[in-house]
C-alpha positions in Angstrom: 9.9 40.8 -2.2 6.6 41.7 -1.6 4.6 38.2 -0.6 1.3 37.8 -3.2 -1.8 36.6 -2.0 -1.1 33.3 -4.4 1.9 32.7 -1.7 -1.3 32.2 1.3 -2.5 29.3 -0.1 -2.7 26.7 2.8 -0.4 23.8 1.7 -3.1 21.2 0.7 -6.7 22.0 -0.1 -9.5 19.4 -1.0 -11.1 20.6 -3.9 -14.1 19.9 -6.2 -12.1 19.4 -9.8 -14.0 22.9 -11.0 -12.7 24.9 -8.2 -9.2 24.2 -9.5 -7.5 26.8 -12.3 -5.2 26.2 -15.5 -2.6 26.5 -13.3 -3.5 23.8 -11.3 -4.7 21.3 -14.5 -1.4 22.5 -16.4 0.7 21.3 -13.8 -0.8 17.9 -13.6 -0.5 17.3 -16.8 3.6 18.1 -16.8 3.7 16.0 -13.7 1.9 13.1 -16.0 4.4 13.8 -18.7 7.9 13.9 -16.9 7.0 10.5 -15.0 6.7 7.5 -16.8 5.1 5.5 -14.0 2.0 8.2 -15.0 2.0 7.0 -18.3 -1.7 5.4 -18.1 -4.6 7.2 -19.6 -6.2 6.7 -16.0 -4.0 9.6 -14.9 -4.9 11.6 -17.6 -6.8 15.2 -15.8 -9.7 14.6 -18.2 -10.6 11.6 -16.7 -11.3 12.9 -13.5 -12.5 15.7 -15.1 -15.4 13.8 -17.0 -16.1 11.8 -13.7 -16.6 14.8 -12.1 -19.7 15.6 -14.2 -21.2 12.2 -13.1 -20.3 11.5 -9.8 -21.2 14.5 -7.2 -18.5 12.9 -4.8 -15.5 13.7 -6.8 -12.8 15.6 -5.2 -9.3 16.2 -5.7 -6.5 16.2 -3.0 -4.2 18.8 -4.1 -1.0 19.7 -2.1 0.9 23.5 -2.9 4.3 24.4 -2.0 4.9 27.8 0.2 5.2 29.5 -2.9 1.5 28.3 -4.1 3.1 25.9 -6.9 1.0 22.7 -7.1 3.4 19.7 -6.0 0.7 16.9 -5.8 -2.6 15.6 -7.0 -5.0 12.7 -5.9 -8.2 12.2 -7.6 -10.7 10.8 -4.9 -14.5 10.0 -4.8 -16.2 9.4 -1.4 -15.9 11.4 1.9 -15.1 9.7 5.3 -14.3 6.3 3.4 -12.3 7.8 0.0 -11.7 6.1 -2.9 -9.8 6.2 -5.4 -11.5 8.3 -8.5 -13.8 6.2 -10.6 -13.3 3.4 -8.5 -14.3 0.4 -9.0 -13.7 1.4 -13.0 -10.2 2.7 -12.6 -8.2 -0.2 -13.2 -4.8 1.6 -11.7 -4.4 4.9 -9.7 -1.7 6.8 -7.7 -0.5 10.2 -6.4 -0.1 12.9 -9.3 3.3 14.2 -8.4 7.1 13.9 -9.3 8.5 14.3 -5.7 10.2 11.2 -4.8 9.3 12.3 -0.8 5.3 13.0 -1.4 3.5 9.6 0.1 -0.3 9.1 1.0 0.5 10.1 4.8 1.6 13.0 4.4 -0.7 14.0 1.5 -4.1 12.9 3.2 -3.2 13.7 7.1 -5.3 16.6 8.0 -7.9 16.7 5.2 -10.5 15.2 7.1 -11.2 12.3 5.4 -10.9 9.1 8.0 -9.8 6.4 5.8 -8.2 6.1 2.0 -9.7 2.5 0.4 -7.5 1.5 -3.0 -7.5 -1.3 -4.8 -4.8 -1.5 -7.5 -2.2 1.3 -6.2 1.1 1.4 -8.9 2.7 4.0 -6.4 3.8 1.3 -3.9 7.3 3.3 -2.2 4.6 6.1 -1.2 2.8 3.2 1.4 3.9 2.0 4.8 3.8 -1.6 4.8 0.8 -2.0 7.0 -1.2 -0.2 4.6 -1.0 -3.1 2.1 -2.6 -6.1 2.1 -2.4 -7.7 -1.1 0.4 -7.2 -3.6 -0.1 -8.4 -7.3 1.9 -7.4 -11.0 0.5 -5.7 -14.1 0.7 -7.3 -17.5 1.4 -5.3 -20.6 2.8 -5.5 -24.5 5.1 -2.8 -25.4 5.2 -2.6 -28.8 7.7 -0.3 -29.8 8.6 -1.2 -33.3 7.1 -3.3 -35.0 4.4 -6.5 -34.6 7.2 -9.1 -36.0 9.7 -7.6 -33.8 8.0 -8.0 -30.6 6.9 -11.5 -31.3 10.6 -12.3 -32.4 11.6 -11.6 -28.3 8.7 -13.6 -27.1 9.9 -17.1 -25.3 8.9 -20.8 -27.0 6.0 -20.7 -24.8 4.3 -17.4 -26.2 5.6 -19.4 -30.0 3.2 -22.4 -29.1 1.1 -20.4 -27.9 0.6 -18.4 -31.1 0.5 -21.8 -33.3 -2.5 -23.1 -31.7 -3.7 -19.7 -31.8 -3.3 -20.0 -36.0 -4.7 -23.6 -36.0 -7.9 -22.1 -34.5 -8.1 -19.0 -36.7 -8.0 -22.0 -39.6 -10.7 -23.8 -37.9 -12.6 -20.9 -37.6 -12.2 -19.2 -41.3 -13.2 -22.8 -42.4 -16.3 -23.2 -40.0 -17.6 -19.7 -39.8 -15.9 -17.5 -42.5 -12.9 -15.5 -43.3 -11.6 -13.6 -40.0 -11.5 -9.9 -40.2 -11.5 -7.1 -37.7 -12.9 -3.3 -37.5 -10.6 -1.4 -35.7 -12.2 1.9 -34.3 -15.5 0.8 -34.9 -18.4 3.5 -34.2 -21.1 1.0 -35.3 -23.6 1.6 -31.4 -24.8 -2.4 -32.5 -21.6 -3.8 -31.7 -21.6 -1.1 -28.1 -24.2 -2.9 -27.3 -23.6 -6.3 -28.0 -20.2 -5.5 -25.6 -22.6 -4.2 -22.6 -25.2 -7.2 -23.4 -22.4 -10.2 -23.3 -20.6 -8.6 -20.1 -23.4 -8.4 -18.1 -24.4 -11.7 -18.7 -20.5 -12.8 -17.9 -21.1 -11.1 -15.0 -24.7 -13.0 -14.3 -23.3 -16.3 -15.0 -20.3 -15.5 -13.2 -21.5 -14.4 -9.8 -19.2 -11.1 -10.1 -20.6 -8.1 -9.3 -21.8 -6.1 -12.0 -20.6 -2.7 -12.1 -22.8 -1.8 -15.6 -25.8 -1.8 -12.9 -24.9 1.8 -12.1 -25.9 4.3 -14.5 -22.6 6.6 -13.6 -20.6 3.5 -14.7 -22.3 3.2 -18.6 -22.1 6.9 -18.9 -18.7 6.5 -18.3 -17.5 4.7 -21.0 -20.2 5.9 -23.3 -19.3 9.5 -23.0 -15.4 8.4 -23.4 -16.7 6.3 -26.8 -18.5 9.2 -28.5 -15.7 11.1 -27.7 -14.3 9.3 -31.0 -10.6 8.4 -31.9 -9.5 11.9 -32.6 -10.1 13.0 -28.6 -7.0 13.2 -26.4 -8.3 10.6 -24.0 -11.5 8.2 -25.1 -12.9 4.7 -25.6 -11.3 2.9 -28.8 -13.7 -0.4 -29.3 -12.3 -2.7 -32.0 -14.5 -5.7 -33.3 -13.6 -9.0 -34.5 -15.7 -11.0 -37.3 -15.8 -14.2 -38.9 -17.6 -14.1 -42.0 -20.4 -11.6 -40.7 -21.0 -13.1 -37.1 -19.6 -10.6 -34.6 -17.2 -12.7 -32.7 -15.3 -10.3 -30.0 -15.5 -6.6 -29.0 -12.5 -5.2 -27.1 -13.1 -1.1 -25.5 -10.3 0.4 -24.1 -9.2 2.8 -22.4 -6.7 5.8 -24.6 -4.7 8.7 -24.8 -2.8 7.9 -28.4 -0.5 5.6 -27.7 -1.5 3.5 -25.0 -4.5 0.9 -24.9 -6.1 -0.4 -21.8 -7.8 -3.0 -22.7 -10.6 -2.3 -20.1 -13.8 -4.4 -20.8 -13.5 -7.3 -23.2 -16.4 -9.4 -24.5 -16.6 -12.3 -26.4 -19.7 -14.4 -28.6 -20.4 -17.8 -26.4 -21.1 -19.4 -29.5 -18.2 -18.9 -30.8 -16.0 -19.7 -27.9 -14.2 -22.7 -28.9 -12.4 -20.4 -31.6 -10.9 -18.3 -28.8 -12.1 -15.4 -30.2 -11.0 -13.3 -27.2 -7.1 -14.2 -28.2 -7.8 -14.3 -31.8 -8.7 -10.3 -31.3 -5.8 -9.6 -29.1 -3.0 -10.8 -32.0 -4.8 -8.7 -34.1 -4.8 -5.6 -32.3 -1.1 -6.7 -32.2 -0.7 -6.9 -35.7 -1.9 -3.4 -36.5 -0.3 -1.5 -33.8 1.4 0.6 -36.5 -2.6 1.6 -38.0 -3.6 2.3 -34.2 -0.1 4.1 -32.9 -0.6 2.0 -29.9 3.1 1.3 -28.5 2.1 -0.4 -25.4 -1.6 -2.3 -24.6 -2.0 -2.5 -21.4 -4.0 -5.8 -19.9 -4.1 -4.4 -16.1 -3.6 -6.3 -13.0 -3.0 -10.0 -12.9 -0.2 -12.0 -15.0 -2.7 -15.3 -14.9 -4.3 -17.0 -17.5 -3.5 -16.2 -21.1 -1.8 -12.7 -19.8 1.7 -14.9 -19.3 2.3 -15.3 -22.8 2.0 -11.6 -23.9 3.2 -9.8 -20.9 6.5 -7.9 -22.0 6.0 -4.9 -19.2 5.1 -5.3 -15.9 4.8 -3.8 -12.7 3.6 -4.3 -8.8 0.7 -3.3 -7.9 -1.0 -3.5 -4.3 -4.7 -3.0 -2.7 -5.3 -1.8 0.8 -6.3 1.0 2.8 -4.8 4.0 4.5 -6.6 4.6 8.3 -6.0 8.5 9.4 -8.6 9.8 11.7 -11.5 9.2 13.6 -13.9 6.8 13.6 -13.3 5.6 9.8 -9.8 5.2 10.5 -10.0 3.1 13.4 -12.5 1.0 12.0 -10.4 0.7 8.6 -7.1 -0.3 11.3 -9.5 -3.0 12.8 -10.4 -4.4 9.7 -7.2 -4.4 8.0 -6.1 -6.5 11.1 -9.1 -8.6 10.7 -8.1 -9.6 7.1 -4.7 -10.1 7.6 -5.3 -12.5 10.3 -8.2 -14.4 7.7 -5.6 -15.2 5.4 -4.4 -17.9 7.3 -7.3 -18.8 8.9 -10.1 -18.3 6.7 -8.7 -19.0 3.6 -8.6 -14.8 2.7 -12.6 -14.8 3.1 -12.3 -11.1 4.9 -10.4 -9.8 2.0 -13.2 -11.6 -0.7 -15.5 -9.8 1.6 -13.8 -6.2 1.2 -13.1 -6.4 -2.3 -16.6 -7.3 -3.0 -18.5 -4.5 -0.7 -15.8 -2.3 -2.1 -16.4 -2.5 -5.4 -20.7 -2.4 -4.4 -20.2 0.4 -1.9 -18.2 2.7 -4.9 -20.6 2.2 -6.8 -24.1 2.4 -4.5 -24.4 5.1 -3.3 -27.5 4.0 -0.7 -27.1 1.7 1.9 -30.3 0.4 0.4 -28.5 -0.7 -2.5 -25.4 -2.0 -0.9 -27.2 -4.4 1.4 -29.3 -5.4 -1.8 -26.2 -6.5 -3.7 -24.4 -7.8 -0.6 -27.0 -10.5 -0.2 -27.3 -11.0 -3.9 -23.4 -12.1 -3.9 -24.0 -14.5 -1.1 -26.3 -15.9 -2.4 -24.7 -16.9 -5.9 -21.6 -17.8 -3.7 -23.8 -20.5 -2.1 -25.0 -21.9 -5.2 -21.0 -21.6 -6.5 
C-alpha cells in the first residue's frame, strides 16, 4: 500500500489548539467518552479550546501513531516551565488518551519543554514516584437515581449532619424568610455579588486571588453566558431567604456533571450555613438539573466527609525533562521533599503559592509583586 503523506506525521507534535483538525478534536472527544476517569468537564476539548482564545500560551501535546491516528492529548499553557491548561483554574487534569502504556515521560520527552508543573493530577499510574510529592482524594456525590435514594446510603454521621442542617434552615425561614433557590440563574447582580464575596474571602483570607487576572474572569464569564443549553458552561444557582441573597454556587458542566468550582456565601448570613443549606438543595433537584454526579474537587476535609459518595486520588508535583528547567525542577523537588520533615512542608507552601501566582502573571513584575504581598499577610497570620 502506497504510504500517504498523513502516514509522515512525526509521532508527537506540540501544537497551538487551532493548528489541530476535526480529526484530531473528534478523536479527543471519543477518548473522553470511552474512559470514565475523563468524565470531568475539565477534559472536555472546548475548554481548552476557549482558553486558547485568552491565554496566547496555550498549547496542546498531541502524540500520533505511525499511521497518523491521534493516540494522546495534553492541554498545556506555559513554555520551558508547563502547566497544566488553565492552571491554576483547572481543578483536575490528565493525559487525553485510552492507552493503558501512554505516561507523562514518554509523552513530554523530546518536546522541548524543561519541566511539566501539576497540581491536582487524577492520572496517577502514568507518574514515576519521584514525580509526586503530595498525594490527596477527590470528593463527589453521585446521584444516580434519585435525592432520597442517595441520602438513604449515607452513614448516621451524614443523618446528623442533615438534622442540624434542617434545624438551621428553621432558624433561618423564621429569622430571615422562607428559603428558596434559583437554579440556573442568569440574573449578572447575583455574578457579581459571587466575584464581590470571593475576592474579599480571598482578602480576608490571605489566599491568593486568582480573580486579579483578567484571563481568569473572562473565563468563567465567557463559560456563564454560554447559558445552560451549551455543551460545556458555567451553571450558577442562587440561594434566598426571603429576598436576601444568601449563597451563589458556579460550576463547572457538561450535562450531567457539576463542579462546584467557585462558591460564595453572604457573611451576614453565616450562622445559617448558607453554603450547606445550598448544597442539599442542589441535591434535592438533581432530577430538574440532570446532574448525576456534583463534583466538590480535591480535598475530603471539612463538611466534604459527609457527602462524599465517589472519590478518587489525586497528586501534585512536577515532571523534570531537559535542560536547565528540568534540573532546577529535580533540585527543587528534592528541596521540598526534604522540608517536609524539617520545615514543617514550608517549600511546598512556597511552590503551591508562586505556582498558582506564576500561572497566572505573566511578568516577573507581577509575580514578585504578589510573592511579597503573600508574605506579608502570612506574617500578620
Amino acid at each position: 500500500m502506497k504510504q500517504t503523506a498523513k502516514h509522515k506525521l512525526p509521532q508527537t507534535l506540540v501544537q497551538q489548539p487551532r493548528q489541530m483538525n476535526e480529526t484530531d478534536w473528534a478523536a479527543w472527544a471519543n477518548m473522553r467518552k470511552s474512559n470514565p476517569d475523563l468524565r470531568s468537564p475539565y477534559f472536555h476539548p472546548d475548554y481548552t479550546r476557549l482558553l486558547a482564545n485568552l491565554r496566547r500560551d496555550v498549547r496542546v501535546v498531541c502524540q500520533y501513531n505511525e499511521y497518523g491516528t491521534p493516540t494522546a492529548f495534553l492541554p498545556i499553557q506555559g513554555q520551558r516551565f508547563a502547566r497544566p491548561v488553565g492552571a491554576p483554574m483547572s481543578d483536575y487534569h490528565a493525559i487525553i488518551t485510552h492507552q493503558e502504556e501512554v505516561t507523562y515521560d514518554s509523552l513530554l520527552s523530546g518536546t522541548g519543554i524543561g519541566a511539566y508543573h501539576y497540581s491536582c493530577a487524577t492520572d496517577v499510574q502514568r507518574l514515576g514516584e519521584p514525580q509526586i510529592l503530595a498525594t490527596n482524594q477527590t470528593a463527589a456525590m453521585d446521584i444516580l437515581t434519585t435525592a432520597d435514594d442517595w441520602r438513604k446510603d449515607r452513614d448516621g454521621s451524614y443523618r446528623r449532619h442533615l438534622k442540624s442542617n434542617r434545624r438551621r434552615t428553621r432558624k433561618a425561614e423564621e429569622d430571615v424568610g422562607p428559603k428558596r433557590i434559583e437554579l440556573f440563574s442568569r440574573d449578572i447582580d447575583v455574578y457579581a455579588s459571587l466575584l464581590k464575596w470571593k475576592r474579599e474571602k480571598f482578602s480576608q483570607t490571605g489566599k491568593y486571588d486568582v480573580l486579579s487576572a483578567d484571563w481568569t474572569q473572562a473565563l468563567i464569564r465567557t463559560l456563564w453566558e454560554r447559558g445552560a443549553q451549551a455543551e460545556l458552561r458555567c451553571d450558577m444557582h442562587a440561594l434566598y431567604f426571603g429576598d436576601q441573597l444568601a449563597a451563589i454556587d458556579l460550576g463547572l458542566s457538561d450535562g450531567d456533571v457539576f463542579h462546584s468550582w467557585m462558591v460564595a456565601y453572604n457573611d451576614e448570613l453565616s450562622e445559617y450555613a448558607p453554603g450547606i443549606q445550598l448544597l442539599e438543595g442542589l441535591i434535592d433537584a438533581s432530577s430538574e438539573t440532570g446532574y448525576r454526579r456534583i463534583d466538590m474537587g480535591e480535598g475530603l476535609d471539612g463538611y466534604k466527609r459527609h457527602y462524599a459518595s465517589a472519590s478518587r486520588d489525586v497528586v501534585s508535583g512536577l515532571v523534570p525533562l531537559s535542560g536547565a528547567a528540568g534540573r532546577l525542577s529535580s533540585l527543587y523537588a528534592a528541596t521540598e521533599r526534604w522540608g517536609v520533615g524539617h520545615l514543617k512542608d514550608a517549600p511546598g507552601k512556597l511552590r503551591r503559592r508562586y505556582s498558582q501566582i506564576a500561572a497566572c502573571e505573566d511578568r516577573t513584575g507581577g509575580r514578585v509583586r504578589h510573592m511579597l504581598a503573600a508574605f506579608t499577610s502570612s506574617g500578620r497570620n
